[in-house]
C-alpha positions in Angstrom: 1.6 29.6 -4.6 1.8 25.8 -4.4 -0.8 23.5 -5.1 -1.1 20.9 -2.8 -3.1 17.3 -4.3 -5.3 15.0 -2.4 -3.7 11.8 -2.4 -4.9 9.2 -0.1 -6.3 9.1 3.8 -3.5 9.6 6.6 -5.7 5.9 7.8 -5.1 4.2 4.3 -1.1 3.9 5.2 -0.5 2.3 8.4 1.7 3.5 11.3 5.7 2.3 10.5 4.6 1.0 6.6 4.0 3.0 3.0 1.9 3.1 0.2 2.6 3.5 -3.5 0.0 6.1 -4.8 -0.6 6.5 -8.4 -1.0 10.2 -9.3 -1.5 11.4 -12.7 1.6 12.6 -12.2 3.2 9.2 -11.9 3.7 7.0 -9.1 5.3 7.6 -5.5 5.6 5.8 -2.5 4.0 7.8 1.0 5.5 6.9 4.1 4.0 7.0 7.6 6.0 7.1 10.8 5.2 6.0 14.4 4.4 9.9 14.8 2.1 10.1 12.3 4.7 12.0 10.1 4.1 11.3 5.9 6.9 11.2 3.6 7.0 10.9 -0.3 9.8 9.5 -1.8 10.5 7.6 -5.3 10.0 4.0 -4.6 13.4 2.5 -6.0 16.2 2.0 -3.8 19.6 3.9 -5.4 21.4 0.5 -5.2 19.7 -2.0 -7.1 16.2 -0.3 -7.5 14.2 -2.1 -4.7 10.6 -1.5 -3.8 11.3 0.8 -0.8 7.7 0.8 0.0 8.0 -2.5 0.7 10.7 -1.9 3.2 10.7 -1.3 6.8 10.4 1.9 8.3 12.1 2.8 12.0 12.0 6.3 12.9 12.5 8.3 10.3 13.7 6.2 7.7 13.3 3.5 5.9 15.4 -0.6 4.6 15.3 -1.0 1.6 13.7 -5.2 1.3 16.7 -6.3 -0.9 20.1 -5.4 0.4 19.2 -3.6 4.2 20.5 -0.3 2.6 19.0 2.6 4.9 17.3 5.5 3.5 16.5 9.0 5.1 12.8 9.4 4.8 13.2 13.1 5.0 16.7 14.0 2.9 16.3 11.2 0.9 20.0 10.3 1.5 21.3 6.8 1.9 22.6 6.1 5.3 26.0 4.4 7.1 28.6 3.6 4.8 26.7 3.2 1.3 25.8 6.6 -0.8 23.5 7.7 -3.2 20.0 9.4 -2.9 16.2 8.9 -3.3 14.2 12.2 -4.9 11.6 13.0 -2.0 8.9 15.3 -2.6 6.9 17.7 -0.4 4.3 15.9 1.9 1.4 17.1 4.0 -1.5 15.9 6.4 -4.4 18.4 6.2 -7.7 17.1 8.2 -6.7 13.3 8.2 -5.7 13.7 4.4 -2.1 13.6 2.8 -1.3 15.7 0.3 1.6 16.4 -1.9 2.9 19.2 -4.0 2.0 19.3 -7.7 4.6 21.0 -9.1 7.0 18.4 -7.7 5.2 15.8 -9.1 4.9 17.2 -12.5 8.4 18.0 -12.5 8.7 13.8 -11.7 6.7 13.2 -14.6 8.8 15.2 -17.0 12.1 13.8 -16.1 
């Protein structure tokens, strides 16, 4: 059964932008898309470890602020011609609340 954690307000990250949420767990970066779709992902670029949260989010995905790289908000997989990837983890909206998946963050933690 997976225990889900009560991160943050869907309102407290605004439409096309992220937050970075510290969990006991450790930190991670929550996307919000035009649709209202919330993604979690670590918040370090896999080129040159920029503050994806502080990037720019177009449908669903997401520029990294130091280099343009494009990241897949939903794979977690770098875009175009560049490779690498960004861990996600399991997201959620449950009555205007996002949540996200313990054991994924614990597993985060460990690593």
């Amino acid at each position: 059964m997976t225990e889900w954690i009560d991160i943050a307000a869907l309102d407290d990250v605004p439409v096309r932008g992220a937050r970075v949420v510290k969990t006991r767990a450790g930190c991670v970066a929550v996307f919000r898309t035009a649709a209202d779709e919330v993604f979690a992902l670590d918040n370090a670029c896999p080129h040159k470890q920029g503050p994806l949260a502080e990037g720019i989010v177009h449908g669903s995905a997401v520029t990294c602020p130091l280099h343009n790289w494009v990241i897949s908000l939903e794979t977690g997989l770098v875009q175009g011609n560049d490779a690498g990837q960004v861990a996600t983890y399991p997201a959620r909206v449950e009555a205007g609340r996002i949540l996200l998946d313990v054991a994924f963050l614990q597993a985060r933690s460990a690593a």
